[in-house]
Backbone bond lengths (Angstrom), bond angles and torsions (degrees), N, CA, C in turn:
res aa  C-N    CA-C-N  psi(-1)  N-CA   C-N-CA  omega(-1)  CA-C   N-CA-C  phi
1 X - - - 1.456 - - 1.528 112.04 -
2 X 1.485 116.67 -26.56 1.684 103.28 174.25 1.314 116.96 -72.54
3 X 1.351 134.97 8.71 1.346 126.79 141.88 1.139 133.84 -71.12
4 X 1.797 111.64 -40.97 1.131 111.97 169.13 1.668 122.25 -52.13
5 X 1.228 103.63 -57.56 1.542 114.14 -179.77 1.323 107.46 -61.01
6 X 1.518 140.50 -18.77 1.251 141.35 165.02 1.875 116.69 -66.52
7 X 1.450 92.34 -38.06 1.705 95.35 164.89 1.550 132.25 -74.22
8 X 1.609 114.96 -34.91 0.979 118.59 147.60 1.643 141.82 -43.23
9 X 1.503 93.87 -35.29 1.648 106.52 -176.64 1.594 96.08 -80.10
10 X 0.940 147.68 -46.68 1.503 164.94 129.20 1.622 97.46 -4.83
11 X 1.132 108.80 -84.88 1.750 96.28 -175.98 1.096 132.08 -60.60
12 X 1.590 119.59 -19.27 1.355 118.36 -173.50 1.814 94.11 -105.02
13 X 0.980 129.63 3.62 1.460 137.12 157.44 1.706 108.74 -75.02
14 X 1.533 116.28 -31.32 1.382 113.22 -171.70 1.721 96.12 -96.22
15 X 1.270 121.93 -0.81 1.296 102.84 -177.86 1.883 111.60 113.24
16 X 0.711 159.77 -50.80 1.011 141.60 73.02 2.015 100.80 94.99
17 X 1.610 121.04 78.67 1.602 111.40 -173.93 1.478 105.03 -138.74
18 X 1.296 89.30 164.74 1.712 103.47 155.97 1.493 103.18 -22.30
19 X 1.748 103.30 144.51 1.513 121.80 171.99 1.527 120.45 37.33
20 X 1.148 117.62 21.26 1.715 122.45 179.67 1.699 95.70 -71.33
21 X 1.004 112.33 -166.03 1.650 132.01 163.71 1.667 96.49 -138.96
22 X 1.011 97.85 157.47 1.096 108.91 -166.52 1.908 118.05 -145.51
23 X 1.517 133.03 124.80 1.368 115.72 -167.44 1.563 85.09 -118.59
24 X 1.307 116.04 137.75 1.246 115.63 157.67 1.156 101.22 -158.37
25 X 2.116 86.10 115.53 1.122 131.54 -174.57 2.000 132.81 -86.06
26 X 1.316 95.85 93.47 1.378 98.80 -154.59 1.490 116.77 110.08
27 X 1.219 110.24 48.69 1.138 134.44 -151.81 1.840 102.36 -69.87
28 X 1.523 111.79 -43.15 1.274 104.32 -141.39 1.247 148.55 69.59
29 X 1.513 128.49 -173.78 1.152 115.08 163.63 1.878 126.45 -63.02
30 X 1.621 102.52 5.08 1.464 87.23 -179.17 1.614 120.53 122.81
31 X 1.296 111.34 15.75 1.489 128.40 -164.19 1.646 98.55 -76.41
32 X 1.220 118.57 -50.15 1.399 128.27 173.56 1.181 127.99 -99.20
33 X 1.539 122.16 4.15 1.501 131.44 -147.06 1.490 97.46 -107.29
34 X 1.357 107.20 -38.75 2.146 140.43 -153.13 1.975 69.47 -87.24
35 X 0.958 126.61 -76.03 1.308 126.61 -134.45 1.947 106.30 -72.16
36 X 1.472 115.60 -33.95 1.319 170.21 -122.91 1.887 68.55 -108.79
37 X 1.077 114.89 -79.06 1.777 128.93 -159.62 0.864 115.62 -59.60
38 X 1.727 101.42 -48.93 1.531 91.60 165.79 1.350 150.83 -51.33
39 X 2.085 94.68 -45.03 1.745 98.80 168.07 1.207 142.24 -58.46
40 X 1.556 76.02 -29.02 2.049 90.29 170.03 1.337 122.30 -69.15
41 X 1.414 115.02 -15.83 1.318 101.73 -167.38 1.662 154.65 90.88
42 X 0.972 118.99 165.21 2.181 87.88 163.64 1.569 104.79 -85.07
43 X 1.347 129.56 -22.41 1.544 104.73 156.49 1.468 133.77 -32.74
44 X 1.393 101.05 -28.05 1.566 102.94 -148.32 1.237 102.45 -97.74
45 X 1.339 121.56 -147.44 1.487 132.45 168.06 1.887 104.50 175.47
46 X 0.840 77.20 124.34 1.698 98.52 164.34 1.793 123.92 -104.56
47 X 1.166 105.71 113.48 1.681 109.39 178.48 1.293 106.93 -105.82
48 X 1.609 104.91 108.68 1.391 110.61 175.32 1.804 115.21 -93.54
49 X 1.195 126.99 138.14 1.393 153.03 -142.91 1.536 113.73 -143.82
50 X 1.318 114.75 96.50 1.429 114.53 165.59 1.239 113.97 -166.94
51 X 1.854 116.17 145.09 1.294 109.47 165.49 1.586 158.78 -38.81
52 X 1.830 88.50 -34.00 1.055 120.10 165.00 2.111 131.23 -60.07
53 X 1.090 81.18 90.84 2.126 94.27 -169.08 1.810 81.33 -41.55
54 X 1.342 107.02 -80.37 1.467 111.59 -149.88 1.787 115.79 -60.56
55 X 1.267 110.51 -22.98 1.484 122.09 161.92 1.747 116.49 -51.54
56 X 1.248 83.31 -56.82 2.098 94.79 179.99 1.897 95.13 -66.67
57 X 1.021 100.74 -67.54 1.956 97.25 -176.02 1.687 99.41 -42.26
58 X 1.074 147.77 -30.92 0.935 144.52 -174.88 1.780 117.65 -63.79
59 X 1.538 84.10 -48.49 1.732 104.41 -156.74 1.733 86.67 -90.69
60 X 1.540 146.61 -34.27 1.186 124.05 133.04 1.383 122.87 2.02
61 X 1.355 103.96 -89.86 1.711 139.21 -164.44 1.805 82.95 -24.79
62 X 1.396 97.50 -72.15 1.489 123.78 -164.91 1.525 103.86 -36.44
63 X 1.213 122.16 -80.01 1.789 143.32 170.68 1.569 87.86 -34.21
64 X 0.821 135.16 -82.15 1.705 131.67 -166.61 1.660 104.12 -37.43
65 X 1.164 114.77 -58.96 1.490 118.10 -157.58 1.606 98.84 -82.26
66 X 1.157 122.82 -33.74 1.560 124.28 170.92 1.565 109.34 -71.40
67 X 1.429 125.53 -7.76 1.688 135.63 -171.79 1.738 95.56 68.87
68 X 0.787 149.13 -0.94 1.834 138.04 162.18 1.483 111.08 -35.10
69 X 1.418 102.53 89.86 1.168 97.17 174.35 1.877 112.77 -99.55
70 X 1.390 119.45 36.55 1.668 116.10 -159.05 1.649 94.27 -129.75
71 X 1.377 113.45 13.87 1.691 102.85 -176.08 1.711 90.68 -126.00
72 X 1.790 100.84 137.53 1.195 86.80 -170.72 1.994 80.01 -135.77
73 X 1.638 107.44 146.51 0.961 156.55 -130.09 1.946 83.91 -101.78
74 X 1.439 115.36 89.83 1.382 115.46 162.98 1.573 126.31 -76.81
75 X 1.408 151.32 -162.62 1.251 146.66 -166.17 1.965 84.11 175.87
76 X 1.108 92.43 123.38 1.457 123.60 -178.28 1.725 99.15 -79.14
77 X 1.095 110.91 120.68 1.428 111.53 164.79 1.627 132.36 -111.09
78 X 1.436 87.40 39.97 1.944 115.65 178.83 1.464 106.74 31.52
79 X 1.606 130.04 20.72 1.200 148.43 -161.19 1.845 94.07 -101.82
80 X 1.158 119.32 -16.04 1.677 111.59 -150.58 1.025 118.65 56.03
81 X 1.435 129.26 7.25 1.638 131.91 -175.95 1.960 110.05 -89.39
82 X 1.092 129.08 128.96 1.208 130.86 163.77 1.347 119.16 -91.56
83 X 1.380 119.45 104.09 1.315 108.40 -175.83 1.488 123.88 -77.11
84 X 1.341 102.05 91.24 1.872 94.10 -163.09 1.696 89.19 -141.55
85 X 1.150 112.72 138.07 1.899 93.65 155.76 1.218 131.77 -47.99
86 X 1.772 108.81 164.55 1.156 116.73 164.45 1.633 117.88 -49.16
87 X 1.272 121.19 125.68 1.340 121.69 133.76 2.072 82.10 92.39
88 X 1.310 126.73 33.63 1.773 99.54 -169.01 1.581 98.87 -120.86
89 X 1.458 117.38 22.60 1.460 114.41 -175.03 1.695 117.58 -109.43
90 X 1.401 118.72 137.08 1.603 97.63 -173.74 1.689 94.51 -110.47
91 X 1.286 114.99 -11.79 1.590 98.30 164.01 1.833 115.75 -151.63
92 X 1.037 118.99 125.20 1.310 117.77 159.91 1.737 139.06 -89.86
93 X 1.594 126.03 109.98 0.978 134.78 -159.55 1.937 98.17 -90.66
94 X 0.859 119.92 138.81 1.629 133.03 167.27 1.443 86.21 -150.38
95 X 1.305 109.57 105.88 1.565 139.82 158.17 1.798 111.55 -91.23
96 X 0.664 124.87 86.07 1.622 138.12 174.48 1.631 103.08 36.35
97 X 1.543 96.03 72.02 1.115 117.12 178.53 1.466 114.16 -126.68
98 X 1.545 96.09 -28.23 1.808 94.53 -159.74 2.020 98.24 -100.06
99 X 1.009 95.81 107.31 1.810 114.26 -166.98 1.410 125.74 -167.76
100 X 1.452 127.48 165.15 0.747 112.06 -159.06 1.742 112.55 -81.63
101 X 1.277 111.24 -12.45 1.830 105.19 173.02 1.362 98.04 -75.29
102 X 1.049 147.69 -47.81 1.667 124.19 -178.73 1.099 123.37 -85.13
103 X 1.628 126.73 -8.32 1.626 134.15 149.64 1.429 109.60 -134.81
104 X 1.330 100.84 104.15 1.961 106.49 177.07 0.989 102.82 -72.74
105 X 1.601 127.42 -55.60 1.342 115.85 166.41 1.265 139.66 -76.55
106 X 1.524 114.24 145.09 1.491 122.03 -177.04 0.901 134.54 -79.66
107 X 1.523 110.44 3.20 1.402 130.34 169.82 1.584 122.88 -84.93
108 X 1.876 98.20 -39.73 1.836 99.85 163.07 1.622 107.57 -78.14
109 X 1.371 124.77 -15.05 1.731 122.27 177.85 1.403 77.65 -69.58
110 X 1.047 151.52 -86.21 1.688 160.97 -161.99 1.840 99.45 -34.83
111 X 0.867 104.14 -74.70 1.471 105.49 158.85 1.679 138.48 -17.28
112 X 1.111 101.31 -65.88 1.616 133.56 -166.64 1.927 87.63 -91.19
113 X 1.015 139.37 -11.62 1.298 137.50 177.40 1.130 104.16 -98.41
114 X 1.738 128.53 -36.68 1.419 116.51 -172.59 1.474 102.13 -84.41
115 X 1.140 142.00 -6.86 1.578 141.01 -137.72 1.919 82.57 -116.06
116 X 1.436 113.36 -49.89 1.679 131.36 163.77 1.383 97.05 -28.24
117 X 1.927 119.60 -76.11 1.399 138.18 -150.65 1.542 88.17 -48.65
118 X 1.334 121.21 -56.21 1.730 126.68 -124.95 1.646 93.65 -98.69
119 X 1.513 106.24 -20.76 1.954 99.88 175.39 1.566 107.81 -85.20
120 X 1.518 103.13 -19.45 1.660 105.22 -171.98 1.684 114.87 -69.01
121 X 0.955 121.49 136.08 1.762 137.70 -177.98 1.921 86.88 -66.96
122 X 1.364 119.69 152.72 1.774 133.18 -138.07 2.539 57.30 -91.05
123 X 1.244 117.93 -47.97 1.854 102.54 -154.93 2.343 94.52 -87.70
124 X 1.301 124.15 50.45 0.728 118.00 -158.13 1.381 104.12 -118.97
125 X 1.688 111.94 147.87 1.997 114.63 -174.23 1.453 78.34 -101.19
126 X 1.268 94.92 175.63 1.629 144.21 -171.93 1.313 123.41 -145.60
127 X 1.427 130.25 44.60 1.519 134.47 -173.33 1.416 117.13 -55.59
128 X 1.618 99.62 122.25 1.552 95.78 -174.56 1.786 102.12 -112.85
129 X 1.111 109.55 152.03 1.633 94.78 160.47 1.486 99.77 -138.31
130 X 1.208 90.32 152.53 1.705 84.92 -146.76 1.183 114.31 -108.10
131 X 1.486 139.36 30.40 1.214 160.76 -133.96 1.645 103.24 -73.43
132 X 0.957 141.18 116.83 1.491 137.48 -167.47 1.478 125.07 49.09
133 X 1.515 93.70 24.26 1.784 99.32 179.92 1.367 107.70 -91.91
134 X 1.249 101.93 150.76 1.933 98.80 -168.28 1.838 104.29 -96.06
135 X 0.943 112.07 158.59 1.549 115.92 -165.52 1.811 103.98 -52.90
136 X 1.386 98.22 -45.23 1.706 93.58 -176.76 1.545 110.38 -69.61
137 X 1.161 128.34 -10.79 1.377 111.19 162.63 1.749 118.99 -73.45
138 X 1.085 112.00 -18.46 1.413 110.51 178.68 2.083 90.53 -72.56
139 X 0.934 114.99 -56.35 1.529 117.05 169.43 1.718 109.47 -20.39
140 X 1.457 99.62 -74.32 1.562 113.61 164.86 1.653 110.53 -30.48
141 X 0.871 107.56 -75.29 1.700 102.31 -164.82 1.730 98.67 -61.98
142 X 1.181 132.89 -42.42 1.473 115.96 155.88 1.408 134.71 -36.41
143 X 1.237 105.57 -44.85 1.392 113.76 176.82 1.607 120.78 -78.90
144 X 1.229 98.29 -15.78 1.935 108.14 148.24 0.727 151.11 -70.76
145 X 1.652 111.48 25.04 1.044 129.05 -147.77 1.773 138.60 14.41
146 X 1.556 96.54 74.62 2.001 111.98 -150.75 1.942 68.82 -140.83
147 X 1.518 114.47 149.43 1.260 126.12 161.52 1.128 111.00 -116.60
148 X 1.485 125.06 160.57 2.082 113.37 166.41 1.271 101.50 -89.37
149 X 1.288 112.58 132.32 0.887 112.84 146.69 1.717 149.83 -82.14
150 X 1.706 106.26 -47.27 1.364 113.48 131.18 1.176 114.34 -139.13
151 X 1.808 96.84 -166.45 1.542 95.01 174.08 1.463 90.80 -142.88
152 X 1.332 97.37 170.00 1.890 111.55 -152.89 1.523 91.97 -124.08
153 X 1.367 124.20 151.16 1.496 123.71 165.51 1.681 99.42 -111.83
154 X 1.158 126.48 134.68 1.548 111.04 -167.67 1.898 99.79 -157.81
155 X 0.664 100.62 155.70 1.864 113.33 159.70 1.187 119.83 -108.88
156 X 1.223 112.86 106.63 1.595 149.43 -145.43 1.641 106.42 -114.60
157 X 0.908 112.30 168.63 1.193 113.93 -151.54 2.013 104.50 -125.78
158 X 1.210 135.95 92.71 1.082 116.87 -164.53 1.514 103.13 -122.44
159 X 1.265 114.44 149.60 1.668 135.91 -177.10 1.353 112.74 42.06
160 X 1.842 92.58 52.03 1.645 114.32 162.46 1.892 109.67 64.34
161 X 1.554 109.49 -3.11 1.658 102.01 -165.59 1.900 89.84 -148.63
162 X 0.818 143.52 0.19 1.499 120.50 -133.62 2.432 77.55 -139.12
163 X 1.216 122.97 138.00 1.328 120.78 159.93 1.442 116.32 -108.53
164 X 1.121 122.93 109.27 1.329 110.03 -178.59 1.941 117.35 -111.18
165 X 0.908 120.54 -166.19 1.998 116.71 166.96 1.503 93.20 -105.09
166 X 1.385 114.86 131.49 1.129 122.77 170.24 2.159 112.23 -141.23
167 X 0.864 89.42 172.71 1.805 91.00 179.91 1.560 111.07 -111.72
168 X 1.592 143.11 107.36 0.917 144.40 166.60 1.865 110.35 -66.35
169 X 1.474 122.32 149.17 1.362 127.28 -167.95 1.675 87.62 -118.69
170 X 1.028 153.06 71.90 1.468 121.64 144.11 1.829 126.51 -29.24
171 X 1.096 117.46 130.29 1.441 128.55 -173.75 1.842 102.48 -129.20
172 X 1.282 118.19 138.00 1.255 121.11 171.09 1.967 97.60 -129.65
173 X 1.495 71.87 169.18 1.810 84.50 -176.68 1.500 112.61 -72.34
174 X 1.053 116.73 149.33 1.742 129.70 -175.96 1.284 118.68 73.38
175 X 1.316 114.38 -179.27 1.658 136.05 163.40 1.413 93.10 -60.21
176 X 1.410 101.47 126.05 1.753 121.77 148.22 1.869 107.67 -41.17
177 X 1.256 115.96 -46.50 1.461 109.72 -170.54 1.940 110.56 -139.67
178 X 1.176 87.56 116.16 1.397 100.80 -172.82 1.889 122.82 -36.19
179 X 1.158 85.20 -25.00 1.785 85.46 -179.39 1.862 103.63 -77.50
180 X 1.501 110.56 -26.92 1.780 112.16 160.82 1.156 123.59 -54.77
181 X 1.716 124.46 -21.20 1.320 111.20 178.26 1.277 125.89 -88.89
């Protein structure tokens, strides 16, 4: 359980409440997803998202046996497409996901950022952690029109077992200053 409660302290540090929705993309088995469900609540909903078949069946397993009934179970359609509406997300998690081993190209990072922009609510974060991301991708998500808002110094939680110090990026939608857009 001191992971769990370590992810929690982590999410509700990034913002992170009652009745949000929530996408977290690259979910895993559930490191942020389990913890993620809880804060929200039965208001809320959490859409968990990952390539990984046996990761998601896992993080299921988890939500069932904990009774979570508010996280619901996405399927990647290697499209870069998110099937979510316009505008219905109040936070997006990319936990050391957004890089170049899960997008070599900068055209699906380009991609996978606009599909981000268009599910995000106009007052909506974008938590990145940026775990093997190279400096010009933080560039990238700027140039997507996404601003930082902050950044968090935190002990993070990586490959479901391991705590390490890492730096969280909060990103919101638009230019920081209107004369940029």
């Amino acid at each position: 359980m001191k992971l769990e409660s370590r992810a929690l302290q982590v999410l509700e540090r990034i913002g992170i409440r009652r009745g949000q929705t929530v996408l977290n993309f690259g979910c895993g088995s559930g490191t942020y997803s389990i913890p993620a469900a809880k804060i929200v609540g039965e208001q809320g909903r959490v859409y968990a998202l990952d390539k990984d078949k046996e990761a998601s069946d896992e993080l299921m397993q988890k939500a069932e046996s904990t009774g979570l009934r508010n996280i619901e179970r996405m399927e990647t359609s290697r499209k870069l497409e998110i099937e979510l509406t316009d505008e219905s997300v109040d936070v997006v998690l990319l936990f050391d996901v957004f890089h170049s081993y899960y997008f070599s190209q900068a055209s699906d990072r380009r991609r996978l950022l606009g599909e981000i922009y268009r599910i995000m609510k106009p007052s909506a974060l974008m938590s990145v952690w940026p775990k093997h991301m190279k400096s010009e991708t933080e560039d990238e998500i700027k140039n997507a029109n996404f601003h930082l808002g902050e950044e968090l110094s935190e002990m993070l939680i990586h490959e479901d077992r391991d705590l390490e110090k890492g730096k969280i990026l909060n990103f919101r939608k638009g230019s920081r200053n209107k004369e940029e857009q």
